[in-house]
N, C-alpha and C positions, 0 to 999 in steps of 0.2 A: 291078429284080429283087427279089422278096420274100424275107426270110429265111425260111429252115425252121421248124419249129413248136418242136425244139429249138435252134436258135440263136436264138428269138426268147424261148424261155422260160429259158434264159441269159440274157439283157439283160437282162428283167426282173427274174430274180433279185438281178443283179448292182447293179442300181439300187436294188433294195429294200435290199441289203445296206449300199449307199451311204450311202443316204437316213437307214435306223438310225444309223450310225457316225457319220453329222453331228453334231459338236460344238456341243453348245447354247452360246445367249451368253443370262446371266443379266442384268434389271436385278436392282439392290438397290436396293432402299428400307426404312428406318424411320420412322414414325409414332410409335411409342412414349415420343419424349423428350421432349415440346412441357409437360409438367406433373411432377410430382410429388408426392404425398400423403403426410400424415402419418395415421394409424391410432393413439387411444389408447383403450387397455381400459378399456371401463365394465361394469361387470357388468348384467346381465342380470336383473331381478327379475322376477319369474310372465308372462315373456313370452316369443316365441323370435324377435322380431324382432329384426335387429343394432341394438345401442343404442349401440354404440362412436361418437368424439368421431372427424370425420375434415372433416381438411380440404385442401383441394387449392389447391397453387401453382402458376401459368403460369411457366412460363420464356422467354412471348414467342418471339424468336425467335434463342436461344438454342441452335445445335444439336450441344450438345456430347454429349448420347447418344446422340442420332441416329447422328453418325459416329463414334461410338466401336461402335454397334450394325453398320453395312453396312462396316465394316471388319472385322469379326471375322469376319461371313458372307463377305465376298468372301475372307480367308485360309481360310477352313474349304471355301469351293467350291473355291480353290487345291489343297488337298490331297485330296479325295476326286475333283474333276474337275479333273487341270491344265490338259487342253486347252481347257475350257469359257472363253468369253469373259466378261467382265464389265463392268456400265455402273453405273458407282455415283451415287444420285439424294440429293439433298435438297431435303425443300420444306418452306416453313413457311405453306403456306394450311392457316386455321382450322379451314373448309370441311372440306378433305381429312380432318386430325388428328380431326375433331369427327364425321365418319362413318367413318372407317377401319375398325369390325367391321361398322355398319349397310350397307354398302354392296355384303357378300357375303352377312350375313345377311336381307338382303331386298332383291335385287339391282332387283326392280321399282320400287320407290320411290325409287332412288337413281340413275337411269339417267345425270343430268348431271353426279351426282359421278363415276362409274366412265368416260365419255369425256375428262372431267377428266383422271382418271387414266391414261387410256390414252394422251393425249398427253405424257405426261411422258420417251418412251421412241420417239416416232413419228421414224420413218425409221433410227434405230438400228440395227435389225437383231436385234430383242430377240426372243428366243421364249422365254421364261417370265421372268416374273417373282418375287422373292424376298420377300414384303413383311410386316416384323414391325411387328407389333400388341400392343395392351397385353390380358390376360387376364384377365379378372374371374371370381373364382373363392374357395372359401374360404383363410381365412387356414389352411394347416398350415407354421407355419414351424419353422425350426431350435432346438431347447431342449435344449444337452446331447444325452443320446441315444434323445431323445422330439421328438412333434409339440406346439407349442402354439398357440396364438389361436381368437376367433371370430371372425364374422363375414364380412364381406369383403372383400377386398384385389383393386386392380390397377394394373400396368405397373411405375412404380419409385415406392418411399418407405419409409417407417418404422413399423415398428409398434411402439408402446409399453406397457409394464403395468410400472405401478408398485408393485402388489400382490406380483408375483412375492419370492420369501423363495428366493435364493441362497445356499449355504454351499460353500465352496471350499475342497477339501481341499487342505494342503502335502503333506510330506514323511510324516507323519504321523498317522493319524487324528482324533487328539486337539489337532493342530493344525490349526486352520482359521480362513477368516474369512467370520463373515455379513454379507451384504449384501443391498438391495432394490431391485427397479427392474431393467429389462432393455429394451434399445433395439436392434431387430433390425430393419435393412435388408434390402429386398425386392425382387423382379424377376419379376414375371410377367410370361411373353411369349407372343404364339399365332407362329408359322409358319407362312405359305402359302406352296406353290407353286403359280404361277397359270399360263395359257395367256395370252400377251402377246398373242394376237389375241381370244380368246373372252373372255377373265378367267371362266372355268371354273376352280374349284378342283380341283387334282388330288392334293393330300396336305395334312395340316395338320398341326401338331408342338404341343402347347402345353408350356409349362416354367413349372416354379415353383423359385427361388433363392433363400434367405434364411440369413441366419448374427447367430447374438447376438455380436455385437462389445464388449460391455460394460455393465456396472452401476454402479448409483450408490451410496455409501456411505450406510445410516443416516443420514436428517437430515429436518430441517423444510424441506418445497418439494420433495418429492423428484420432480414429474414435471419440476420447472426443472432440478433437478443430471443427470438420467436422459437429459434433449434434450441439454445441453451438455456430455455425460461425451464429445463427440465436437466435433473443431474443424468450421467449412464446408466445410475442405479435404478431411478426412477422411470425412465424410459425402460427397462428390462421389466419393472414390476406392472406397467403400466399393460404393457405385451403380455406379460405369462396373467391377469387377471383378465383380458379380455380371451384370450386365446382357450382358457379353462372354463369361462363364461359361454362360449359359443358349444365347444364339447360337450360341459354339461346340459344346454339345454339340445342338443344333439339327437344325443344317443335314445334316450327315450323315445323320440320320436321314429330313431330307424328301427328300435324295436316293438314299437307296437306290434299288435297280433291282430 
């Protein structure tokens, strides 16, 4: 016996309504952490090409921002989705790290790195994925309660200018102290949400995070006092709070509904 035209157009409602309400299961991945850059202010003379001094370190396979980055997202899908599942990924192919913007921004040319990818999640039960990327973008970082730098900056590292002339008010006006040199840690990240079957992009968030953490005193060498006015440690912690800072204000945003 058939259903009626309305009990059958209940079913399907009811199924549509289902189907909506199905809790997504996120992977997470980050790409982001495999390097880090340093960025020193060179000035610009009658040119407007970036002339800044920049050089980039591997961390191998090192994946301490990595998980420091799909832990912030997996507690930020926690709170905006608690129902939502989570499959938290790390990988340290070069491959992967070396096209992770190239491989959405010209998805034809990258066809073995994106199956690549697509297995990192196969049989899971993953329907979108979460996947931060490093941002290349210009330098507008934190200066007091102004933008400063040029050129360009991305994922995590340091920007330096040793030109910069600080003076730090106390208590006082007419008490203060100058100083030169400013060392500001950085975090540019992109945000995708992807489709875990198609890898079709369906939202993208990008974030920029930087803060001057300190200056160097007046002296002879000041970009050597200006790198070391921060320990290894410090410089690590100063990285994994902004990089967890940019993720957490993130994710929310690529999941709005």
């Amino acid at each position: 016996m058939k259903p009626s035209m309305p009990v059958l157009a209940a079913l399907l409602l009811a199924a549509s309504v289902h189907a909506a309400e199905a809790p997504r299961k996120y992977g997470i991945l980050s790409l982001v952490g495999d390097s880090i850059s340093t960025v020193t202010y060179v000035p610009e003379i009658g040119s407007r090409t970036d002339t800044n001094d920049k050089q980039v370190y591997s961390l191998g396979e090192n994946t301490l921002f990595d998980e420091a980055a799909i832990r912030a997202a997996s507690a930020a899908v926690q709170q905006v989705q608690p129902d939502a599942g989570r499959f938290l990924m790390l990988s340290t192919d070069a491959g992967l790290h070396q096209q992770q913007n190239a491989m959405f921004d010209d998805a034809t040319a990258h066809q073995a790195d994106r199956e690549f990818l697509k297995s990192l999640w196969k049989d899971k039960g993953i329907t979108h994925l979460i996947l931060i990327t490093k941002y290349r973008a210009d330098a507008e970082l934190k200066f007091m309660n102004e933008s400063s730098g040029t050129g360009k900056i991305e994922g995590l590292g340091f920007y330096m200018d040793d030109r910069v002339h600080v003076v730090a008010y106390k208590d006082k006006p007419d008490n203060h102290e100058s100083t030169q040199g400013v060392l500001m840690p950085f975090a540019y990240v992109k945000l995708r949400l992807i489709n875990a079957d198609t890898l079709a992009v369906e939202r993208e968030v990008r974030l920029r995070q930087s803060q001057m953490v300190t200056y160097a005193q007046n002296a002879d060498e000041r970009a050597v006092r200006t790198w070391g006015a921060l320990s290894a440690k410090e410089k690590t912690d100063y990285l994994d709070h902004l990089l967890r800072a940019a993720v957490s204000e993130g994710v929310p945003r690529l999941l709005k509904q």
